[in-house]
Each structure stands twice: as structure tokens, then as C-alpha cells.
One Martini backbone bead per residue (centre of mass of N, CA, C, O) as a GRO file, in nm:
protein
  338
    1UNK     BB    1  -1.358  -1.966   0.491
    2UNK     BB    2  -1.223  -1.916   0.204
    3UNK     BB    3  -1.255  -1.979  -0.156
    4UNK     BB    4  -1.091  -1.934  -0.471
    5UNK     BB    5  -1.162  -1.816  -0.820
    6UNK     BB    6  -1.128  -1.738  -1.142
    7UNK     BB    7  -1.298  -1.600  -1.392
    8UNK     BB    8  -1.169  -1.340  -1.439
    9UNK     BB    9  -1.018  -1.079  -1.667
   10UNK     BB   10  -0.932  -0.756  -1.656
   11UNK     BB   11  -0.838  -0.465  -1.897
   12UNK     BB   12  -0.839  -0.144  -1.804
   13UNK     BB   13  -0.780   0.151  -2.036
   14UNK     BB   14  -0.719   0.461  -1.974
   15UNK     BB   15  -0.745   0.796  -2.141
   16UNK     BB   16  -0.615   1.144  -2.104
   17UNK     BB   17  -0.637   1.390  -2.244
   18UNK     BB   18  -0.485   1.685  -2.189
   19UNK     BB   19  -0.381   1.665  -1.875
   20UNK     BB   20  -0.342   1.932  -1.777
   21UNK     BB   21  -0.605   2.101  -1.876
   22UNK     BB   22  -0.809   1.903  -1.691
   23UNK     BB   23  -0.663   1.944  -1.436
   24UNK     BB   24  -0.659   2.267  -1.380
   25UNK     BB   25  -0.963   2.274  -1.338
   26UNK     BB   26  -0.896   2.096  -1.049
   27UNK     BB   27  -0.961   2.034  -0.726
   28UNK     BB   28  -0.970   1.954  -0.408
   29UNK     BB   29  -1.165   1.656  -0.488
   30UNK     BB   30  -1.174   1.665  -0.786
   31UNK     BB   31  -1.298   1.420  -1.070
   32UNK     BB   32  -1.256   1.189  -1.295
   33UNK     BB   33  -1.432   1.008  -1.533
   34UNK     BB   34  -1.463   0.736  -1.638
   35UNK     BB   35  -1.555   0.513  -1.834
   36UNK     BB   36  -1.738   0.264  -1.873
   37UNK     BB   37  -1.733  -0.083  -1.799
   38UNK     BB   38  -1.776  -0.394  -1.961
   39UNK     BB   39  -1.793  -0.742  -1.878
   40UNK     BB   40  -1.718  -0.927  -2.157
   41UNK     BB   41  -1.503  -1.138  -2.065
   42UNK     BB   42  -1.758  -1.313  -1.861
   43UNK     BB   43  -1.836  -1.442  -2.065
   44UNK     BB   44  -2.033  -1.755  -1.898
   45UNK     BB   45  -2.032  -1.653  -1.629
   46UNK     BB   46  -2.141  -1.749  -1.332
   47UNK     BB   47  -2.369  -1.658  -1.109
   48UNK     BB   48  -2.337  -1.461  -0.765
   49UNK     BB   49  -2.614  -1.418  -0.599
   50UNK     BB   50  -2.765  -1.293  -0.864
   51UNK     BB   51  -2.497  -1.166  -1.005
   52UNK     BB   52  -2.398  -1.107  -1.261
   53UNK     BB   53  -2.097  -1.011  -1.456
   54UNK     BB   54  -2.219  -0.891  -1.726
   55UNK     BB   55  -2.388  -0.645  -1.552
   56UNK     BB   56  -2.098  -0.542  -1.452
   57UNK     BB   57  -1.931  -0.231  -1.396
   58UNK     BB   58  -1.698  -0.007  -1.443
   59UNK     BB   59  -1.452   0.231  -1.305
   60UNK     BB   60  -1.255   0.544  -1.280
   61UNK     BB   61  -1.151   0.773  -1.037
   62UNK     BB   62  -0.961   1.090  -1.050
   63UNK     BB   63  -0.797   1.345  -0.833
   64UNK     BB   64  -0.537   1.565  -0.953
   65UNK     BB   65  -0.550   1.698  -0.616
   66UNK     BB   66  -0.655   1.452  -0.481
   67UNK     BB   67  -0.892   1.376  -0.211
   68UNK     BB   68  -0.742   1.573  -0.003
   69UNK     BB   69  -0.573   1.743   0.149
   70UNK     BB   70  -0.325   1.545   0.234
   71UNK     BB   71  -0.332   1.450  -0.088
   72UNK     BB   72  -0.251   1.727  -0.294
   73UNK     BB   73   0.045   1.590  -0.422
   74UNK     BB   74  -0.159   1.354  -0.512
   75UNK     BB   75  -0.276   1.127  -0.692
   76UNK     BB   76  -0.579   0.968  -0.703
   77UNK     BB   77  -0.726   0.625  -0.711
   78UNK     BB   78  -1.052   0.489  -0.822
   79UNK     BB   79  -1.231   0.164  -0.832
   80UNK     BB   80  -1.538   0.064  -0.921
   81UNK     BB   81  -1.908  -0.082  -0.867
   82UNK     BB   82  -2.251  -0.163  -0.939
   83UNK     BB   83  -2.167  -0.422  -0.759
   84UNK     BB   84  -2.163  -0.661  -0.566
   85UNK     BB   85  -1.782  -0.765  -0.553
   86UNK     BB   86  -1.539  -0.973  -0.589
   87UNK     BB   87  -1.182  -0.842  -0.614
   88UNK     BB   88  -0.881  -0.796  -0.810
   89UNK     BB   89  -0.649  -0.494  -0.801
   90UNK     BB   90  -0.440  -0.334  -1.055
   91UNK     BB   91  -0.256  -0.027  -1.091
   92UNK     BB   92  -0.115   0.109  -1.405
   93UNK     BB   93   0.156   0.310  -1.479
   94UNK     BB   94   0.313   0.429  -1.786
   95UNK     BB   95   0.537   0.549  -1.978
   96UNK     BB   96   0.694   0.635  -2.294
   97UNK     BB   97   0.857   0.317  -2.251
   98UNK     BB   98   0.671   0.127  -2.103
   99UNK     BB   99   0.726   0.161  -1.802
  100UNK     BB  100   0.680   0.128  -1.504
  101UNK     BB  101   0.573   0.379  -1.229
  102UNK     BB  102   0.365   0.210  -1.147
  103UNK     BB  103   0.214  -0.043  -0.870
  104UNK     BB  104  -0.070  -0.157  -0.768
  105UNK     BB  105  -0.237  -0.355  -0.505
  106UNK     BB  106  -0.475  -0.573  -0.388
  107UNK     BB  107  -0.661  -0.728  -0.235
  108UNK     BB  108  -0.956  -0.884  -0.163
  109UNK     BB  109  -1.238  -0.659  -0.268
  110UNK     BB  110  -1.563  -0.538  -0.173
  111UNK     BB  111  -1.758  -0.415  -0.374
  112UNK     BB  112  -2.013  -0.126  -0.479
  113UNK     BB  113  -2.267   0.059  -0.529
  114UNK     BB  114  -2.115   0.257  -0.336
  115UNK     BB  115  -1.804   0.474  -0.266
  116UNK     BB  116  -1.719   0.344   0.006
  117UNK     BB  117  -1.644   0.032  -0.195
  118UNK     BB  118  -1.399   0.152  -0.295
  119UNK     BB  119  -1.073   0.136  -0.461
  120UNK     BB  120  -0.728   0.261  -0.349
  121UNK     BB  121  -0.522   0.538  -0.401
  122UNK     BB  122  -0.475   0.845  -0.255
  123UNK     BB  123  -0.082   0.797  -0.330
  124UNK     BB  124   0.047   0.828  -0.571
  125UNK     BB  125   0.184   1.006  -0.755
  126UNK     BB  126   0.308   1.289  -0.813
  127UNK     BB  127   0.244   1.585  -0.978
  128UNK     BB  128   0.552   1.638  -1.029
  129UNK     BB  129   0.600   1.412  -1.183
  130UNK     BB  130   0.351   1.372  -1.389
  131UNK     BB  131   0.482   1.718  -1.521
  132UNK     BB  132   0.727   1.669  -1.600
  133UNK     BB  133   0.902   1.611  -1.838
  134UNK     BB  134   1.143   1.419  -1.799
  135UNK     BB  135   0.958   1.174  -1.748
  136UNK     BB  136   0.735   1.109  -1.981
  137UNK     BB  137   0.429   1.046  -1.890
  138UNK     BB  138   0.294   1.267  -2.182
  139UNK     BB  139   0.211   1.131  -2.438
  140UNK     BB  140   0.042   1.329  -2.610
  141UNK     BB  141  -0.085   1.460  -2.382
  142UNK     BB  142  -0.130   1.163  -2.236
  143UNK     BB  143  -0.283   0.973  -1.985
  144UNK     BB  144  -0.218   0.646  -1.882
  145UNK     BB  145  -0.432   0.365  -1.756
  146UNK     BB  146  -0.409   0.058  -1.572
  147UNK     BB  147  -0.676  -0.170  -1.503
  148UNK     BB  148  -0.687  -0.469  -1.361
  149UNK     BB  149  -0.924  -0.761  -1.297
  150UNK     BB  150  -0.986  -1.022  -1.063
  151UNK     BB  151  -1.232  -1.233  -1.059
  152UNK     BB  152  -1.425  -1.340  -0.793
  153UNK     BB  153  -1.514  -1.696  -0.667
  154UNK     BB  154  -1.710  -1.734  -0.365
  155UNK     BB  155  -1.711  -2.013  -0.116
  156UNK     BB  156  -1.830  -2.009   0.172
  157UNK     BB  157  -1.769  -2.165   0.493
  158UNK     BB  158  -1.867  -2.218   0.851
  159UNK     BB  159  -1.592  -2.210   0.977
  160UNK     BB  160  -1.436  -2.247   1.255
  161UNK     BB  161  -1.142  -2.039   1.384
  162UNK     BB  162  -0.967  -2.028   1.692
  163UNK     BB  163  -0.787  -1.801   1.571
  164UNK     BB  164  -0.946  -1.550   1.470
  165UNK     BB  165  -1.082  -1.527   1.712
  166UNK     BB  166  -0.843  -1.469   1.917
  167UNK     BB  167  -0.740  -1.214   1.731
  168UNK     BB  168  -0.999  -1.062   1.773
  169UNK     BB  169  -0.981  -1.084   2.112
  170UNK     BB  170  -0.717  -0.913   2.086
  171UNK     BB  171  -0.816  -0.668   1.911
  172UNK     BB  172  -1.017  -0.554   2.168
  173UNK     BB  173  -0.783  -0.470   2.368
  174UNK     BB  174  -0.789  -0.233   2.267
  175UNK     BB  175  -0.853   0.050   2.433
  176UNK     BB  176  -0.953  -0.068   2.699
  177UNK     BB  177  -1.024   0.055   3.019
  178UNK     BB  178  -1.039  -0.187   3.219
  179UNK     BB  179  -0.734  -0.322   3.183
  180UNK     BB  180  -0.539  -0.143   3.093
  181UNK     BB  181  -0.180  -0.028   3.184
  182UNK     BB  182  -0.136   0.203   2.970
  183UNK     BB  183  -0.023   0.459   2.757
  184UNK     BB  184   0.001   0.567   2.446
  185UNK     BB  185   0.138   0.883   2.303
  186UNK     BB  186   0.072   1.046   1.992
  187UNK     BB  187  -0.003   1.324   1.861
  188UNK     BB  188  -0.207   1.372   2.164
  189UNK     BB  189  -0.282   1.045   2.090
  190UNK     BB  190  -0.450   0.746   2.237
  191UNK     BB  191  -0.314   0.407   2.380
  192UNK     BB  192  -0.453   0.133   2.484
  193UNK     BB  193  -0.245  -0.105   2.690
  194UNK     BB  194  -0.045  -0.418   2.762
  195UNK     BB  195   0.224  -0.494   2.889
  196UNK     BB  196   0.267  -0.763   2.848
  197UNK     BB  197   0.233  -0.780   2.565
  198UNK     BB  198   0.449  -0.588   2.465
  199UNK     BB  199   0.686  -0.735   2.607
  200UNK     BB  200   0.634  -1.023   2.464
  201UNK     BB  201   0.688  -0.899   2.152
  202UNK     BB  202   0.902  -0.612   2.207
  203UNK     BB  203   1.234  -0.569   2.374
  204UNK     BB  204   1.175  -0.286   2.419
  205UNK     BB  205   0.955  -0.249   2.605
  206UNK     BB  206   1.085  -0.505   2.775
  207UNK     BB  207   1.309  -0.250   2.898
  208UNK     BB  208   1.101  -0.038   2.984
  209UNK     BB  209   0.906  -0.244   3.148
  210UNK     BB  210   1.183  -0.344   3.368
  211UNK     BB  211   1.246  -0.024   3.446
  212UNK     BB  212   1.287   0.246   3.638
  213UNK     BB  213   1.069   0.419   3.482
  214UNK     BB  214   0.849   0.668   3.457
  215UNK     BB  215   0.674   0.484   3.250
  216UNK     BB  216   0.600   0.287   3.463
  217UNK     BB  217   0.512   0.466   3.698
  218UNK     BB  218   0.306   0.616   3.503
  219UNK     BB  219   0.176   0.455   3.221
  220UNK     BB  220   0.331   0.633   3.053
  221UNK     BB  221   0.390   0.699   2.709
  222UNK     BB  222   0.587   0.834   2.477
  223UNK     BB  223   0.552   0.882   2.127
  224UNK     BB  224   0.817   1.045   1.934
  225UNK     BB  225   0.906   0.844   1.648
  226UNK     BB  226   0.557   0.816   1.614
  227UNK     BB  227   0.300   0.811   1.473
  228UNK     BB  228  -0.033   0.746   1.528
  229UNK     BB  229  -0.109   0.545   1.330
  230UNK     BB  230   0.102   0.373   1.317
  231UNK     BB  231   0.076   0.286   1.595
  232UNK     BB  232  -0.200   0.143   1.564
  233UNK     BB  233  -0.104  -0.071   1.347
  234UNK     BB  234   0.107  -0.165   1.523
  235UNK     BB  235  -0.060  -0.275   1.820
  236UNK     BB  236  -0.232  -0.474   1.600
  237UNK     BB  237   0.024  -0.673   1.526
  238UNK     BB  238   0.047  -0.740   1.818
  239UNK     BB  239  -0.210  -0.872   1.864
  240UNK     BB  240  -0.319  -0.963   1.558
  241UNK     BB  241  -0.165  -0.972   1.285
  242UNK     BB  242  -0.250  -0.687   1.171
  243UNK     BB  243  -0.305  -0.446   0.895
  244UNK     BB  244  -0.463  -0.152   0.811
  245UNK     BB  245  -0.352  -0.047   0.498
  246UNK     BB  246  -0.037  -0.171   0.435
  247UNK     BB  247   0.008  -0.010   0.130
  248UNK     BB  248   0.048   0.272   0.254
  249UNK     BB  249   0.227   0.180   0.538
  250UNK     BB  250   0.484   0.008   0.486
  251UNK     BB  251   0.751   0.220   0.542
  252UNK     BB  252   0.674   0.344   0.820
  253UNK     BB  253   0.640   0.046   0.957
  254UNK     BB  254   0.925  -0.040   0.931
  255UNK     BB  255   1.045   0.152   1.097
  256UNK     BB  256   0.890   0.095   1.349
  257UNK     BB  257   0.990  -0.191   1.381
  258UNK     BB  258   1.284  -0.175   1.404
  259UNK     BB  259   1.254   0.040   1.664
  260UNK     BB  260   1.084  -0.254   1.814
  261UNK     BB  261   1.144  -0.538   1.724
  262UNK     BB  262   0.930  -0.629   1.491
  263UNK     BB  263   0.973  -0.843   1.345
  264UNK     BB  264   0.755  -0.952   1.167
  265UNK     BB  265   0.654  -0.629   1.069
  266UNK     BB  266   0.892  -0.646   0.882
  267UNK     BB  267   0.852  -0.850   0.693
  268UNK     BB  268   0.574  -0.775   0.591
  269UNK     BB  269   0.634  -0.540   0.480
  270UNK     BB  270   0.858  -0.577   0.260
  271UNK     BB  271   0.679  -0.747   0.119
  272UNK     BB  272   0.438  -0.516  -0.005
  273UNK     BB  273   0.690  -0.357  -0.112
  274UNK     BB  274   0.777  -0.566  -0.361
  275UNK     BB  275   0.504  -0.607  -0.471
  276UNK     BB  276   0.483  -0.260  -0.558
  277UNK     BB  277   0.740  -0.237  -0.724
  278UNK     BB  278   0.874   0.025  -0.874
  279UNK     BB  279   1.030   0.300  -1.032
  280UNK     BB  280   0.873   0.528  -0.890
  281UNK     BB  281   1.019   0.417  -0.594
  282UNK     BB  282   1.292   0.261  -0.620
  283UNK     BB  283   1.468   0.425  -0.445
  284UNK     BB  284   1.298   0.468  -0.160
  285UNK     BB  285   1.347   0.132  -0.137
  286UNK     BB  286   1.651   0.115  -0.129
  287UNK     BB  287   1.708   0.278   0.116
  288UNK     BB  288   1.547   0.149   0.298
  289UNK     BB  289   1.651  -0.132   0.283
  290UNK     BB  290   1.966  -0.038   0.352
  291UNK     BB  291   1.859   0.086   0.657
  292UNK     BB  292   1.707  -0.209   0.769
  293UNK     BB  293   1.793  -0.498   0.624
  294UNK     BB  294   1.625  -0.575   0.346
  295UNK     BB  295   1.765  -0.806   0.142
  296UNK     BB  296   1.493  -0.847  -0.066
  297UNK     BB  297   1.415  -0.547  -0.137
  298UNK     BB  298   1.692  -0.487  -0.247
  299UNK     BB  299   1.733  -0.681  -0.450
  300UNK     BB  300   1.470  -0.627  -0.631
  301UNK     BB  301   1.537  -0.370  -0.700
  302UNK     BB  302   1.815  -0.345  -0.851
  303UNK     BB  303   1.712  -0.520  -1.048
  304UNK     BB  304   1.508  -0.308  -1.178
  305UNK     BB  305   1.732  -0.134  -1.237
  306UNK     BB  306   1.914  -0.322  -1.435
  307UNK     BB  307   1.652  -0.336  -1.650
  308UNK     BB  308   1.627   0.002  -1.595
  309UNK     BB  309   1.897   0.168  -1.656
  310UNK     BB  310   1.869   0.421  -1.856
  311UNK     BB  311   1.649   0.556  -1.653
  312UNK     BB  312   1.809   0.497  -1.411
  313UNK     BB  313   2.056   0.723  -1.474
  314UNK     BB  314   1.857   0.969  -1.562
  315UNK     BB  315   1.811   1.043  -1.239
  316UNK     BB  316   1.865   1.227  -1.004
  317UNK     BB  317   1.835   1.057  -0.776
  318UNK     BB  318   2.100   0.860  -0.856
  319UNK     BB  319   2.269   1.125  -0.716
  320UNK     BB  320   2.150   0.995  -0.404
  321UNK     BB  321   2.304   0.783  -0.347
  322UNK     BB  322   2.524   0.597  -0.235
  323UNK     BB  323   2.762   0.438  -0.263
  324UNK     BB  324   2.731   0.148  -0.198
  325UNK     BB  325   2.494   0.113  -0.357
  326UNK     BB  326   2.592   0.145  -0.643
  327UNK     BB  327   2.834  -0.067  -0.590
  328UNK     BB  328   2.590  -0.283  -0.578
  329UNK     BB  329   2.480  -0.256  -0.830
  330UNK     BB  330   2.751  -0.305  -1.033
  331UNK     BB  331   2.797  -0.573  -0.925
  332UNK     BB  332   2.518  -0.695  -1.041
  333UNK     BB  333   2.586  -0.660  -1.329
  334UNK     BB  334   2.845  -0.798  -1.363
  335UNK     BB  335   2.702  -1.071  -1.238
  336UNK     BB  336   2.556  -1.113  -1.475
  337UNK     BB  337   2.744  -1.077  -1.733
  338UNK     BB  338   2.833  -1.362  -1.619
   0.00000   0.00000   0.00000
């Protein structure tokens, strides 16, 4: 079990300038790097298992096309440390109204000397989103990032935990050739499961494998209507309560959730999706929580559009809004006025 406390908090804000012009002249994989960063802030702090804070840097490596090809339309941003520390990192871009429009945080975090203990979002703001100039991203021709970082010191202590043991053991069984009874399919690649463990989890599996259906009899289904990365994090929630990566697939997997009835994990992306709220998101996170009935993530858009009602009515996405939609936020709006 670990035990955290905040030593120090670092806010630390890249300024690019030109950025059309030094971003055009990378490809997909190629990144700029901040300035490092010496944590001044930290002075005083004592050090942990012999590493001072003091003499700990940061950077950021921007991607402006991507860090993969699969990420090519999207700004990449990563985080790095050149010391073994743990820390919670926050990545916020604001527009020239000074407006959050991302707002990215993460767990508490093992940074280290090589680029693998590096974090970060691999699918930041979009490209076009960016260079659109209507959007006003690049105050004076200048891409503004602040990363902020909190330093914790942990204190491990070496309790058993039976039931993390338990959660470890059941998320073995995940792929396991000797006993599993099942093959998901998706994207012409397999998940081996166990019918028991997911009748038990989830209502539609249990409908699925009580009935003469040619998939109890082949113990083969095809999932056609979830990508493959997405169900092995779905069935990794169904073991284990766990899921890696929640911040990048939360949006996705809530959707897989609602279509087999696992509300643990989609209350899980939910909070996520909240966490992460900027105005960035908030139209495709308003219309995913009305069509999930997230009414959490609901309200907390809304809420959002009305403190930056100016910028959100002048936005395109605005008028692609349902009636309803439009209608809950207009008396969201009425009902603060009263």
C-alpha cells in the first residue's frame, strides 16, 4: 500500500514560438523539446532514497504530427524526468481568451532516466483544430503549454493485500489456454475467457451463453461492434477492476460498456471523462453522456458551456447540438439567472 504527500508543485509553461512554421517542417515521429526545467520550486524538499529533488529536470517533447502514424492528425505531448520519481502531471493548452480547451491529467506516475518512464497523451488537440485560425489557439503566432507536477514522496510499507493478490490472479486468467472455455474475436484477433466469470459480470454475455446460441456451441463469438485494444481493457475490468491506458480509451469504452451492461465500468469512464473536461472535448463528451444517460458527465459539460457561453456559441460544433440538448443547456442557463 502506498501513502503519498505532496512535497512540492511545479507549474511549468512552454511558449512556442512560429509554431506553424517550426511544425511544418516536422514529420510524423519528429518532436521539439522544451527548455529542461530545474525544480527550484522543491528547495528544502527532502530527498528520496537518495535523490535529491533539487537536481531533478523536466522537458516536454511536443510531436506537432503525431508520435505514430496512428496519432498523425493529432498533437502528441510527453512529459519526461531525468531522475526515478514518482509525480502526478497535468498538460493544460489554454486559447487567447485564456480558456482551458485541453486539460489532461494523470495518475501518479514513475517517471525515470529513459524515454519508455516518459508520459503523456499520445492524441492531444487535433491538428486542424490548432491552425484553424478561428480558433484563436496561437496568441501571436505562439503556442502557449503549461505543464504543472506534483512531486510526491511515497512510503511503501509491505502489507499484504488479499485482495489485490485476488485481482492479480483473476486478471491471469485473462488469455490463459489450460481452462479458458471462450474466444472473443474482434478485429480478427482472440481473447480467451472464461463463460462463467463474464455470465457473472454481465447480463448480455449471461443471455448470450444461456441460450442454444451457435456461440455457446462453438464457444467462439465474433465481437463486431467493439475494436479489439477496447475489449481486452473491457475483460481486463471484468477480472481484474482495472484498466490501463483509462485516460486515452475512456470515451470508447464507456460505449462498450453500456452495450454489455458492465455499469462499473462505465461509472469508471464517466469520472475519467469529467476528470479530463475542457472545453477542448466538451461538445463530443456532452452528446456521449446524453446518448449513454452519463447524467454526471451531463451535468458538468453543461456547466462548462454556460461559464464560457461567448466561445461556446460561436463554435461550428454548436449547431450540430440536438434540440434537446440546446434545450437542457438554455435552461441550465435560465435556472442559474434565477
Amino acid at each position: 500500500m502506498a501513502v503519498g504527500k505532496v512535497d512540492a508543485v511545479l507549474s511549468l509553461k512552454w511558449e512556442i514560438e512560429n509554431y506553424l512554421t517550426v511544425s511544418s517542417e516536422k514529420n510524423v515521429g519528429d518532436y521539439l523539446e522544451s527548455p529542461k526545467f530545474p525544480a527550484d520550486d522543491a528547495d528544502g524538499v527532502e530527498s528520496v532514497d537518495g535523490i535529491s529533488y533539487n537536481n531533478i529536470q523536466w522537458h516536454m517533447t511536443l510531436y506537432p504530427k503525431g508520435k505514430t502514424e496512428e496519432a498523425n492528425n493529432h498533437l502528441s505531448l510527453l512529459l519526461h524526468a531525468n531522475e526515478e520519481i514518482r509525480a502526478v502531471g497535468t498538460f493544460i493548452i489554454y486559447n487567447n481568451f485564456g480558456q482551458k480547451v485541453f486539460n489532461y491529467s494523470m495518475k501518479e506516475h514513475v517517471f525515470g532516466k529513459t524515454a519508455d518512464h516518459a508520459w503523456g497523451n499520445a492524441k492531444c488537440l487535433s491538428r486542424d483544430f490548432i491552425e484553424n485560425p478561428a480558433n484563436r489557439m496561437l496568441n501571436n503566432k505562439k503556442l502557449t503549454i503549461v505543464c504543472e507536477i506534483r512531486i510526491m514522496e511515497i512510503i511503501k510499507q509491505k502489507i499484504d493485500d488479499p485482495l489485490q493478490r485476488l485481482r492479480d490472479n483473476y486478471e491471469a486468467l485473462i488469455n490463459d489456454e489450460k481452462f479458458s472455455d471462450v474466444a472473443l474475436v474482434s478485429d480478427g484477433k482472440t481473447v480467451r475467457a472464461h463463460k462463467c466469470i463474464l455470465a457473472k459480470r454481465s447480463p448480455v454475455f449471461a443471455a448470450m451463453f444461456g441460450t442454444e446460441m451457435r456461440e455457446t456451441i462453438e464457444n467462439t463469438v465474433e465481437i463486431t461492434d467493439v475494436k479489439y485494444d477496447i475489449l481486452v481493457e473491457m475483460i481486463r475490468f471484468v477480472y481484474a477492476e482495472k484498466v490501463n491506458d483509462i485516460d486515452a480509451l475512456a470515451s470508447e469504452l464507456a460505449v462498450a460498456a453500456d452495450k454489455y451492461a458492465l455499469d462499473g465500468l462505465k461509472k469508471y469512464c464517466e469520472q475519467t471523462l469529467m476528470k479530463n473536461l475542457c472545453i477542448g472535448n466538451v461538445f463530443a463528451r456532452l452528446q456521449l453522456a446524453d446518448t449513454l444517460l452519463m447524467d454526471k458527465l451531463k451535468e458538468k459539460a453543461i456547466k462548462l458551456m454556460i461559464e464560457n457561453a461567448c466561445y461556446i456559441c460561436s463554435r461550428p460544433e454548436f449547431d450540430l447540438l440536438s434540440r434537446n440538448i440546446v434545450r437542457e443547456v438554455f435552461q441550465s442557463m435560465a435556472n442559474k439567472d434565477n
